[in-house]
TIMI-645429 format. One record per residue (C-alpha): residue in one letter; chain; z negated, y, x. Coordinates in steps of 0.25 Angstrom, whole numbers, padded with zeros to 4 digits, m for minus. Example, Ala and Ser with C-alpha at 12.3 -4.5 7.8 and 13.67 -1.06 7.14 Angstrom:
{'a'; 'A'; {m0031; m0018; 0049}},
{'s'; 'A'; {m0029; m0004; 0055}},
***
This chain:
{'x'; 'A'; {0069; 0057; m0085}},
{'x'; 'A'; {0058; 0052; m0095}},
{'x'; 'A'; {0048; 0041; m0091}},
{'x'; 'A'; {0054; 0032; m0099}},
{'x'; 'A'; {0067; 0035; m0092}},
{'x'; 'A'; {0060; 0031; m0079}},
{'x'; 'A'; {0063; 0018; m0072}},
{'x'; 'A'; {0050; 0010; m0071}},
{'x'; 'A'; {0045; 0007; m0056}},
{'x'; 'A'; {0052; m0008; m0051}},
{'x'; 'A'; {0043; m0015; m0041}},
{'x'; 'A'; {0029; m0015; m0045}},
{'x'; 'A'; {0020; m0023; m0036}},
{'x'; 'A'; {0014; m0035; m0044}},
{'x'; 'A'; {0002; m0035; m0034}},
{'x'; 'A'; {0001; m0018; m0039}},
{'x'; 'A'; {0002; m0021; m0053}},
{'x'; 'A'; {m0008; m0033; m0052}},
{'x'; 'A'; {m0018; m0022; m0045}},
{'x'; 'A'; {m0017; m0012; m0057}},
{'x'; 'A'; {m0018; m0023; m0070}},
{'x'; 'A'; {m0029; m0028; m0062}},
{'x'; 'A'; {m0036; m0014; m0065}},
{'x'; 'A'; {m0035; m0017; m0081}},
{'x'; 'A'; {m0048; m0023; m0084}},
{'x'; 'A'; {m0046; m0036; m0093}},
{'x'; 'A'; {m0054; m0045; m0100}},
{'x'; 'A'; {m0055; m0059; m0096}},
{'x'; 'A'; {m0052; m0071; m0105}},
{'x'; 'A'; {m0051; m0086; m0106}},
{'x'; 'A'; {m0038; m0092; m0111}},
{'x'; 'A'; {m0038; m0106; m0116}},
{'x'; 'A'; {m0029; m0114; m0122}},
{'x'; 'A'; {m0026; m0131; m0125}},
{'x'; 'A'; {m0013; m0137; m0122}},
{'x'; 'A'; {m0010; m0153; m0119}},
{'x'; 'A'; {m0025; m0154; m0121}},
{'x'; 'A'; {m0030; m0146; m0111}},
{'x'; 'A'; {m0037; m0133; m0109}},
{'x'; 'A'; {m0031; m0123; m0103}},
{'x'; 'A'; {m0037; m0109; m0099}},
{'x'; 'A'; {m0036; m0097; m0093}},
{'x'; 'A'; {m0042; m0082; m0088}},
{'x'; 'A'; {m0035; m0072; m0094}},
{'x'; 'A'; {m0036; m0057; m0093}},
{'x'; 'A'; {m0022; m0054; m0101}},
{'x'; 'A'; {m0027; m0055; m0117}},
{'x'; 'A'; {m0023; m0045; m0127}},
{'x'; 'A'; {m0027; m0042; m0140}},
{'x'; 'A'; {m0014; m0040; m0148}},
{'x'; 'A'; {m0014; m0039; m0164}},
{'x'; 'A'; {m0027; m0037; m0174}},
{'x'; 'A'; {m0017; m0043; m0186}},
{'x'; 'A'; {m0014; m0054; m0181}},
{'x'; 'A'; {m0025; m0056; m0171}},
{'x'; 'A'; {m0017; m0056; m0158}},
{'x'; 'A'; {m0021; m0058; m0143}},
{'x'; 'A'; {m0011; m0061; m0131}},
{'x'; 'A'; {m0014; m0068; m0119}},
{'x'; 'A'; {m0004; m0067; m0105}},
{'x'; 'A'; {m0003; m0079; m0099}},
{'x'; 'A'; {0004; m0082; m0086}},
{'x'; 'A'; {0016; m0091; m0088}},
{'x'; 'A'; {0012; m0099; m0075}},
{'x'; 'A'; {m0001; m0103; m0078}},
{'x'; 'A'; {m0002; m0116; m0086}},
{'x'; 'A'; {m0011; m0108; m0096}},
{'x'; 'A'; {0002; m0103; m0102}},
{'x'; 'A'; {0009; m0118; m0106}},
{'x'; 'A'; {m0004; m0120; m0112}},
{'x'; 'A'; {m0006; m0109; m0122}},
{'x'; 'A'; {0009; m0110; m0126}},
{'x'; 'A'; {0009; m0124; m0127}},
{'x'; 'A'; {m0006; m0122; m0137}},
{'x'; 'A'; {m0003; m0110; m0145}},
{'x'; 'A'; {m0017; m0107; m0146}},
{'x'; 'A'; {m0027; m0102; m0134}},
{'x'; 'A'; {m0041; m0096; m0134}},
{'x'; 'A'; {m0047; m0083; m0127}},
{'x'; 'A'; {m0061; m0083; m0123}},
{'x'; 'A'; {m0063; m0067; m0118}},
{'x'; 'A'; {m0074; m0069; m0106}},
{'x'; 'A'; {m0087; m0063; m0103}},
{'x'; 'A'; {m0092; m0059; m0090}},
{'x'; 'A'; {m0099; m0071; m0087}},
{'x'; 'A'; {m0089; m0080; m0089}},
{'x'; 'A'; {m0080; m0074; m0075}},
{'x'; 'A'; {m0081; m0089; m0069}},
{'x'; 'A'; {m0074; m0094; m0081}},
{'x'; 'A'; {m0060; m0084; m0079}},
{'x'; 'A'; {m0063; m0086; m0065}},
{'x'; 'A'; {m0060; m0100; m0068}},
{'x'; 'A'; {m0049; m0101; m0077}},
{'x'; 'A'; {m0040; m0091; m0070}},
{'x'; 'A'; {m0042; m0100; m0058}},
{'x'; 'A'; {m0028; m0106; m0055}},
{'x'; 'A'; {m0026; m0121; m0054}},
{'x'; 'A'; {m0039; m0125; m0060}},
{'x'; 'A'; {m0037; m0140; m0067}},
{'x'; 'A'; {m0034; m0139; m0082}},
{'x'; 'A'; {m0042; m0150; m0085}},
{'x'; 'A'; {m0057; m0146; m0086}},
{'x'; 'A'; {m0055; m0132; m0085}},
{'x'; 'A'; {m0063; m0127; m0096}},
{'x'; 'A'; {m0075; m0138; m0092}},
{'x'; 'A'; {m0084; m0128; m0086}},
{'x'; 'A'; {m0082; m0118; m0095}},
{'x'; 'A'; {m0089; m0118; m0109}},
{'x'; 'A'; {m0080; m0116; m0122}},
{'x'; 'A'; {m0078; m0123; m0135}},
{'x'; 'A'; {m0065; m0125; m0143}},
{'x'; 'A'; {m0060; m0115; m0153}},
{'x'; 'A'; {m0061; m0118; m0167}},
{'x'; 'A'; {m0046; m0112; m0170}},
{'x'; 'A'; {m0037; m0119; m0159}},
{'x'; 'A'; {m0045; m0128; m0150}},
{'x'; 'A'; {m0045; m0119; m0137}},
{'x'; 'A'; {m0056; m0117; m0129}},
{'x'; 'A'; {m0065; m0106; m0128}},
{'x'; 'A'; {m0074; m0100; m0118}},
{'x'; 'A'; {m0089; m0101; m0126}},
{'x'; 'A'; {m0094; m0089; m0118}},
{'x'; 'A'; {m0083; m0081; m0120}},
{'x'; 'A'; {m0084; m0066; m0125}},
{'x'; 'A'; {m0074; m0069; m0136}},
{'x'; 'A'; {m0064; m0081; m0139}},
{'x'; 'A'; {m0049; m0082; m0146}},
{'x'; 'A'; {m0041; m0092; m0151}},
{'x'; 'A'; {m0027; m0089; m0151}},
{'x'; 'A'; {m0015; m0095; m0157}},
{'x'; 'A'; {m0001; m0091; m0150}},
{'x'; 'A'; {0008; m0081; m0158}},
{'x'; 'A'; {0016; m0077; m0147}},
{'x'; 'A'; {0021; m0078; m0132}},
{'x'; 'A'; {0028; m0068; m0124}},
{'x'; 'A'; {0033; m0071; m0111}},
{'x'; 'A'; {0030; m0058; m0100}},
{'x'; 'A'; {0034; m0061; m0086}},
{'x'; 'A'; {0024; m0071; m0079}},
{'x'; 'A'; {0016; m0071; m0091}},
{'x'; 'A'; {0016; m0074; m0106}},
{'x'; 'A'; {0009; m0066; m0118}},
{'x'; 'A'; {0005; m0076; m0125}},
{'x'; 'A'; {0000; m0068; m0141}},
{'x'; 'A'; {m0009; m0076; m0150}},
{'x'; 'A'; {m0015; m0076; m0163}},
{'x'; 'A'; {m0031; m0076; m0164}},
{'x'; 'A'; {m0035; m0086; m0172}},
{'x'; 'A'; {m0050; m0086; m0169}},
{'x'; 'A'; {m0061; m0078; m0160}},
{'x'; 'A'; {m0075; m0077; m0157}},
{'x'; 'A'; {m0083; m0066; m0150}},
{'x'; 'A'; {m0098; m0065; m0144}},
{'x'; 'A'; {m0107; m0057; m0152}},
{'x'; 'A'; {m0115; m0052; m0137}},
{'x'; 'A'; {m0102; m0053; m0128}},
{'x'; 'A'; {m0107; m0053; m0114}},
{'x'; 'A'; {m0099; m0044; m0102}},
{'x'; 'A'; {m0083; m0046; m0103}},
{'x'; 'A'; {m0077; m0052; m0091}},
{'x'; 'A'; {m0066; m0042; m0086}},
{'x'; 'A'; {m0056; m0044; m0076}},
{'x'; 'A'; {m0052; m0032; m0069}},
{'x'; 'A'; {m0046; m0028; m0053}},
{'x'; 'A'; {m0044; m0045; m0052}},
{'x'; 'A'; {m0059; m0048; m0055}},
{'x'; 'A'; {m0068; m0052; m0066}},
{'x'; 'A'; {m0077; m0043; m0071}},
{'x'; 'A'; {m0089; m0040; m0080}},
{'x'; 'A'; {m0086; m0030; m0093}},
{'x'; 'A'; {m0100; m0024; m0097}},
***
C-alpha cells in the first residue's frame, strides 16, 4: 500500500494541534476596518501574502468574532504589521469583550488615503486592501484581497513575533 493509499489518523486532539502550530513563529498585525460608522480592530497572526500580479493578501478571520461582519459588511480593511514595541497594543486588541466604541483612542493612527480605514502610525508597514474574495473554512473565514496601497518604514525597528502563545521580539 502506498502513502497515499493510507487512511489519514481520525481523532486528532485540538488541544495537540494548537501546541504544535503554536511552534510556527508568526508575525503580528493589526486588522482594522469601518462598518456602520465604527471602527473595528483586531490582532491577527494569520496573513498571507498570496499573488505579486495582482497584488494579493489574505487574512483568516474567525466567524464568531464581530471583526468578521465588519470587514464583510466594508469590503475594504487595513493591515498595519507591528513592531516589537508596540506588544501592548496586540495585547489590547486581541483582548475579548473590549467596547467597540473608543477602541482605537489610545492608540495613535491616521486615516488611509485609499479607503478610510485606520492605520497604526508606528507600524513597521501598512496595507490597505479591498475584498476579492471569501472563503469559508470551518470556524474561520479566508477573507483574499486586493492591495490597493502601502507604506513601509525606511529604519523598521524589531518585529513583533508571536510564537509558543507569547509575544515576542524579532531582531
Amino acid at each position: 500500500m502506498s502513502p497515499a493509499d493510507a487512511a489519514l489518523p481520525t481523532g486528532v486532539d485540538g488541544d495537540q494541534f494548537r501546541l504544535a502550530m503554536g511552534r510556527f513563529a508568526t508575525g503580528v498585525t493589526v486588522l482594522t476596518t469601518v462598518s456602520a460608522g465604527h471602527d473595528h480592530a483586531m490582532t491577527a497572526n494569520a496573513l498571507t501574502s498570496v499573488s505579486m500580479d495582482p497584488l494579493l493578501v489574505l487574512v483568516c478571520v474567525e466567524v464568531d468574532a464581530r471583526f468578521h461582519d465588519a470587514i464583510l459588511e466594508s469590503g475594504v480593511w487595513g493591515v498595519s504589521i507591528l513592531g516589537a514595541d508596540q506588544r501592548p497594543v496586540a495585547q489590547w486588541l486581541s483582548t475579548q469583550g473590549r467596547p467597540l466604541h473608543g477602541q482605537l483612542d489610545r492608540i495613535a493612527h491616521h486615516r488611509g488615503t485609499a479607503t478610510g480605514v485606520a492605520l497604526l502610525d508606528d507600524a513597521l508597514a501598512t496595507l490597505e486592501v479591498r475584498t476579492s474574495a471569501v472563503h469559508p473554512a470551518g470556524d474561520h473565514s479566508i477573507v483574499v484581497g486586493e492591495v490597493v496601497s502601502l507604506t513601509s518604514t525606511e529604519h523598521p525597528a524589531d518585529a513583533l513575533v508571536y510564537y509558543r502563545s507569547r509575544y515576542q521580539a524579532l531582531k
